[in-house]
N, C-alpha and C positions, 0 to 999 in steps of 0.2 A: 504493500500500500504506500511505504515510504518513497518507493521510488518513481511510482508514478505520480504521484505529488513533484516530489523533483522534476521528472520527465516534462511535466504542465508547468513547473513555476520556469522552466531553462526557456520551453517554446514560450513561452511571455514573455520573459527579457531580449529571446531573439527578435521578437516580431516587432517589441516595440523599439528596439533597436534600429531593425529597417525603417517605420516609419520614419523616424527622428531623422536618419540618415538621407529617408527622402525628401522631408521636409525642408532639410538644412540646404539640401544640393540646388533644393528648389530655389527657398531663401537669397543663396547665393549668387545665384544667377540673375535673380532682379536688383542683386546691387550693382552687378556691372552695370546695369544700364540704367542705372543712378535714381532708382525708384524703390531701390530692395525696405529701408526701415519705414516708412511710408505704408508700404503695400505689409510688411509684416505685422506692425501693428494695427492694420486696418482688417486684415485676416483673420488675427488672432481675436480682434475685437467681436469680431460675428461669429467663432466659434463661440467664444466664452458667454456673449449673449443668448445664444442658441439654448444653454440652460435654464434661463427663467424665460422664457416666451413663449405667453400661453399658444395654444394650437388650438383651434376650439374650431366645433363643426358651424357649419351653417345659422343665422339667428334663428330660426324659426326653432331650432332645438339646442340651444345655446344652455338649458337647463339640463340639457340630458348627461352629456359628459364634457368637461373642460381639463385641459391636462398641460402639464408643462414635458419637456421631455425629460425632466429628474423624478416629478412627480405624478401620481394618476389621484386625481382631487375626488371623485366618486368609482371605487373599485366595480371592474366588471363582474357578473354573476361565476361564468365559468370563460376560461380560454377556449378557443377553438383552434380546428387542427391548422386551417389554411386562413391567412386573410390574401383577398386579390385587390394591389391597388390601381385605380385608374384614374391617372389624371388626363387633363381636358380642359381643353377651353377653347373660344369661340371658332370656326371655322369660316369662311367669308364663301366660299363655292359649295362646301361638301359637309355636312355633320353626319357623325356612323355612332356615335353613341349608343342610341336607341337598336340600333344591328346589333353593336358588340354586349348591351344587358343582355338583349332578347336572348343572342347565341349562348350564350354562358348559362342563361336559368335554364333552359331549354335544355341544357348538357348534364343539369344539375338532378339527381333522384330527391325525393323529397329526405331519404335516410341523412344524404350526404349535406343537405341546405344546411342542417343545424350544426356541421363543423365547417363551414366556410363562413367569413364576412367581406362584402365590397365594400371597400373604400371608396369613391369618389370623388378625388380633390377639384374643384371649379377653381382653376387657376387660373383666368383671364383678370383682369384689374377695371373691367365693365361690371359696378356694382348693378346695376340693370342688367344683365345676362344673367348675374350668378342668382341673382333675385328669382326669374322666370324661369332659369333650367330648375334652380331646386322646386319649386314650385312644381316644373313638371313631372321630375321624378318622384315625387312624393305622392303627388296624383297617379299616376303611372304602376308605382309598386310600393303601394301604401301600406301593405298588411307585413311586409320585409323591412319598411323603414322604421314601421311601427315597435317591430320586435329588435333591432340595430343589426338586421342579417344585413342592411344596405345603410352605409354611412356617408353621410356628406359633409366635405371639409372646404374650410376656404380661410387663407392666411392675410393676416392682417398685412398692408402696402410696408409698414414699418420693419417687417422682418426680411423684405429684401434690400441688395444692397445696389450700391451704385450701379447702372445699367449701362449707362449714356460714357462715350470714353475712354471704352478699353481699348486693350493695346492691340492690334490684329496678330493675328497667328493663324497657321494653317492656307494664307494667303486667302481666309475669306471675306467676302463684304461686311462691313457694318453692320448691316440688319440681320446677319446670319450670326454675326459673334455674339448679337446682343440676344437673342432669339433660344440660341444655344445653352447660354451663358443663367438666364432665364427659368431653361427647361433644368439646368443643373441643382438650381434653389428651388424648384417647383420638387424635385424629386426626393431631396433631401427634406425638407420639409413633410410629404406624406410618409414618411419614412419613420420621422422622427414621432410622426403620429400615431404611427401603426405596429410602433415595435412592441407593445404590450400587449396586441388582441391576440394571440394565435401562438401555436408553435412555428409556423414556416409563415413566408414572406412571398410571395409573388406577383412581379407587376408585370402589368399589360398596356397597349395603347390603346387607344378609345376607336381605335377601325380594325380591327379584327372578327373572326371568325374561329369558333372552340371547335376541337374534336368533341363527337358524343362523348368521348368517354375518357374526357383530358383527367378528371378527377383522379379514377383508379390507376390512371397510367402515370401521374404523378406520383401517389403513394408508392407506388411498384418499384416506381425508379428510383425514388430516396431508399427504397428498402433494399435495392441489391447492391450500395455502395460501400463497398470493401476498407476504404481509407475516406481521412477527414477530409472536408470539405469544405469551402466559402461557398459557391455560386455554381447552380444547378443551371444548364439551358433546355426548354422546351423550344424553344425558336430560334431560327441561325437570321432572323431580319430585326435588324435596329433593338431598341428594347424592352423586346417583347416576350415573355416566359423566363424572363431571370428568377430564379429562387434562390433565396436568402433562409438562415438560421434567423428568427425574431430579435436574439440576442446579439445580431449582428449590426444592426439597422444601426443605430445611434455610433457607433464606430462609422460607418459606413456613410451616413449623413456628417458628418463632422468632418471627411476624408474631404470629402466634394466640397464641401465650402471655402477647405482652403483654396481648393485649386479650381472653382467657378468659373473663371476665366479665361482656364489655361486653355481647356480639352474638351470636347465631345465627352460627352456621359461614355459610350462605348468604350474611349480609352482610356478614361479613369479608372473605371471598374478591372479592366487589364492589368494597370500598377496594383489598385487592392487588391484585386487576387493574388498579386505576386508577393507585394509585401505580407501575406498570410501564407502562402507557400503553396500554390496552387496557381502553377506557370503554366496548365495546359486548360483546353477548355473539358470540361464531362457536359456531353450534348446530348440529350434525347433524340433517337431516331423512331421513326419519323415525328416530325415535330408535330404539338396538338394544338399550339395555336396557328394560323394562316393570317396574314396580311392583308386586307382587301382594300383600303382606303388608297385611293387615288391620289386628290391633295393635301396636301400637310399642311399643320398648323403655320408653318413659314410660307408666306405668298408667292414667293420665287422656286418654290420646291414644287415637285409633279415626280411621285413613286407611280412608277408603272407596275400594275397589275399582273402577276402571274395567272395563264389562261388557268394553269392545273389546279389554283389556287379555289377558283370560281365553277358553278353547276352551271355549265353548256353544256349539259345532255338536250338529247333532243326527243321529243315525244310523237310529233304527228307525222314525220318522215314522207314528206309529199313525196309526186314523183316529179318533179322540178325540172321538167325539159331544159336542155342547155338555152344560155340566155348570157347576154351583157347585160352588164350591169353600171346605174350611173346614179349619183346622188351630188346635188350641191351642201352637203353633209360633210366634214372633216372626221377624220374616224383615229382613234389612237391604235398605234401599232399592235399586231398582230388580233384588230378588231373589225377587220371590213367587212366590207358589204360581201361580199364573196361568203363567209364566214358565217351571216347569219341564211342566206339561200342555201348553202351545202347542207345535204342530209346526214353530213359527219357531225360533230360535236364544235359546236362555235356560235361566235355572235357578233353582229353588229355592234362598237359604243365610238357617238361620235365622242368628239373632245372640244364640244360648244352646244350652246343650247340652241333647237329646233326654233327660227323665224317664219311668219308668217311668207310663204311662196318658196318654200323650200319643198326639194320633190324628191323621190325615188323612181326610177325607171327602173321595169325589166324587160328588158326588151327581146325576145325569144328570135334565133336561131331560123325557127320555122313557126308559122301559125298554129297555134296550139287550138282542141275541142275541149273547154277550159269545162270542168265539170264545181269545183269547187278550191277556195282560196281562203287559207286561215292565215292572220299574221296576230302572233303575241308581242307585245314590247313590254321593258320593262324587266329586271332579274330579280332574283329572290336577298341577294346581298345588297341590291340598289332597285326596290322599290317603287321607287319617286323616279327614278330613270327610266319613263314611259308615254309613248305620245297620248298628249291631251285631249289634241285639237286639230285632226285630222281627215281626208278623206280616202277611200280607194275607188280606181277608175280602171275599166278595161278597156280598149283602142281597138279598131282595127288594125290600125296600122302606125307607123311614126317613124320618124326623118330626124338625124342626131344634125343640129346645123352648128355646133361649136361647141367648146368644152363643159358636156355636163349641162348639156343647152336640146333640150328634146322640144321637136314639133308634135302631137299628135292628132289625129284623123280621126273621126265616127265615134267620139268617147260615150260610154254609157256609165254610169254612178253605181256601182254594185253597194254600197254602203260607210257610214261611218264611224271611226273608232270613239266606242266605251270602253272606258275605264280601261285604255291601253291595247288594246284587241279588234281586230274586225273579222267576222266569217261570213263570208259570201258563197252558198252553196246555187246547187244546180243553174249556174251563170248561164251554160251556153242555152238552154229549154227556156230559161225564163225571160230573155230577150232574143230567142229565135237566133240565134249566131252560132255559126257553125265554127267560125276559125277567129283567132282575137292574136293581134300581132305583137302589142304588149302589155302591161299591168302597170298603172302608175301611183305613186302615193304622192299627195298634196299637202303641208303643214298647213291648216288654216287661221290657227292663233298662233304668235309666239307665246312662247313656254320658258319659264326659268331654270328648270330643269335640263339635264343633257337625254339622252334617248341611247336604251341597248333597245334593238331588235331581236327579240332571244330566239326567233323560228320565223320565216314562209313558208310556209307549206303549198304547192300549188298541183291540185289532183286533175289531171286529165283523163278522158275518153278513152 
């Protein structure tokens, strides 16, 4: 017993040994460049405050739990096994929030709800967002927030620190250091929040997509880990399925503040792992969360979408005679129009939102005896990416006169999309037409939304 007492007290002196040493190397390097006591005592200053400021959730439940990170001022009932944190804030194109709850309870058995808690941190500094998102989550998943399965936090302006200023590094802009810089005290802060609910730690982004069965596959993999541990990965994208020890968090939030400014979240966590002695990554294969959010909280950033990532199956499998195809539509890589016609597994997503006189042409090959014609828009990860306000038209015939630029001849109205869909059956009987040369779609309102076309299906004769 005496010697692994030793064994734990030598790995303590070692570890804090490294930190020290990385601190100091750190230290050093900003006095060459004649800012070093300045920036040390202004570091040192926000960790050491970091101990008395409070962390308190959202006002509306401001009575429920308020905590400092030395002390927890009302004790919880019992610890749970998981907490998942997720921070967030406003989005200006694309909000997945509401995806990424839904996916998660949805993943969740009722056995398993009572050892996990979501955290929520509304980290945007628009007291009017953080006002109405809590608002609607509390509407939304009332009987969870009721019981503190689902918590919402949000940190007072005062506990961050200087934004405006820093020094660049990594050769990025301005807006992205500050952004970054930002996201490093947003993380450290829900950290410092959440290091007492739970045994295990794990955070996620707010556009994601859960395996069914991330729960068990969690458990599983902490349980087959042979040797000590910092940080667990469930996802090899940004940071998302990091898993932490509880008792880690507040080391680990203290670590980041010093160095806010230096580095990407990503390659902080790099040095804390090493300074604890865990130089390699332990990654979950295959990973259980997925990435689905297009654009990021930063305005200049656009994460492109893994196809494998997203449900393009395909269900009505027309028989879609060969056809060109034409849209005044912008579509994001590996999303065309091609993609959502093919009976293989794909989809249309432009990458701007449907105007009013925006069209689709298909224009066939040869004269089709057009029997019937489904088009769904709209996916199951992006909802709201559906045409609102449009029509569909069959041709006899039609003349491309320039780019993306269709004439057509003899058009008839087969119908208009509800609620993201139109089906036009028995076309060729019901207006007497034997052959129809193409099919057109019409936007007729603009829309603020962007547009996947998840399927055409077009059944002939």
């Amino acid at each position: 017993m005496a010697s692994v007492r030793q064994l734990s007290a030598g790995f303590a002196v070692i570890t804090t040994t490294l930190m020290l040493v990385q601190i100091s190397m750190f230290l050093r390097s900003q006095q060459r460049n004649g800012v070093g006591q300045h920036l040390e005592d202004q570091k040192t200053e926000l960790v050491y405050r970091m101990n008395f400021t409070p962390l308190k959730i959202i006002p509306s439940h401001e009575s429920s739990i308020t905590r400092t990170s030395g002390s927890l001022k009302e004790e919880r009932i019992q610890k749970r096994y998981l907490t998942i944190g997720i921070p967030t804030i406003w989005r200006p194109r694309a909000y997945y929030l509401w995806y990424t709850i839904d996916s998660l309870l949805n993943a969740t058995s009722k056995s398993q709800i009572s050892q996990i808690c979501i955290v929520i941190f509304l980290a945007d500094f628009n007291t009017t967002w953080k006002k109405i998102t809590s608002k609607d989550i509390e509407r939304r998943y009332k009987a969870l927030v009721n019981n503190n399965t689902i918590q919402i936090i949000t940190a007072p302006y005062r506990f961050y620190p200087p934004l405006d200023n820093l020094k660049q590094t990594f050769n990025d802009s301005a807006s992205r250091i500050k952004w970054r810089s930002k996201q490093n005290i947003d993380y450290a802060y829900l950290w410092l929040y959440s290091k007492n609910i739970s045994k295990y730690y794990i955070q996620i982004e707010d556009d994601i997509k859960t395996s069914p069965t991330y729960f068990d596959a969690i458990k599983q993999f902490i349980s087959v880990q042979k040797i000590p541990w910092v940080c667990l990965e469930f996802c090899q994208h940004g940071f998302i399925g990091k898993l932490f020890h509880s008792h880690d968090l507040e080391k680990l939030a203290k670590y980041i503040m010093l160095f806010y400014d230096e580095q990407p979240i990503d390659y902080l966590l790099r040095h804390f792992n090493f300074i604890y002695l865990q130089d390699f990554k332990i990654e979950r294969k295959p990973n259980v969360f997925n990435h689905v959010g297009l654009y990021s909280s930063l305005l200049e950033k656009i994460t492109y979408v893994n196809p494998r990532v997203l449900d393009t199956r395909k269900f009505l499998k027309g028989h879609n005679p060969k056809a060109e195809l034409f849209t005044t539509l912008a579509s994001l890589p590996k999303f065309d129009l091609k993609a959502a016609y093919s009976v293989f597994n794909g989809y249309f997503w432009s990458n701007s939102s449907p105007v009013a006189n925006d069209t689709i042409h298909i224009i066939f090959h040869r004269p089709q005896s057009i029997k019937n014609v489904i088009i769904k828009t709209g996916g199951k990860e992006h909802p709201n990416d559906k045409l609102e306000n449009a029509q569909l038209d069959a041709c006899i015939s039609c003349r491309p006169v320039g780019k993306n630029r269709i004439i057509c001849y003899d058009k008839y109205h087969l119908g208009n999309f509800r609620n993201g869909s139109v089906v036009a059956s028995d076309v060729g009987r019901k207006y007497n037409i034997k052959l129809f040369g193409c099919l057109r779609i019409t936007v007729t309102k603009s829309q603020t939304s962007w547009l996947i076309i998840k399927e055409i299906a077009v059944f002939v004769r």
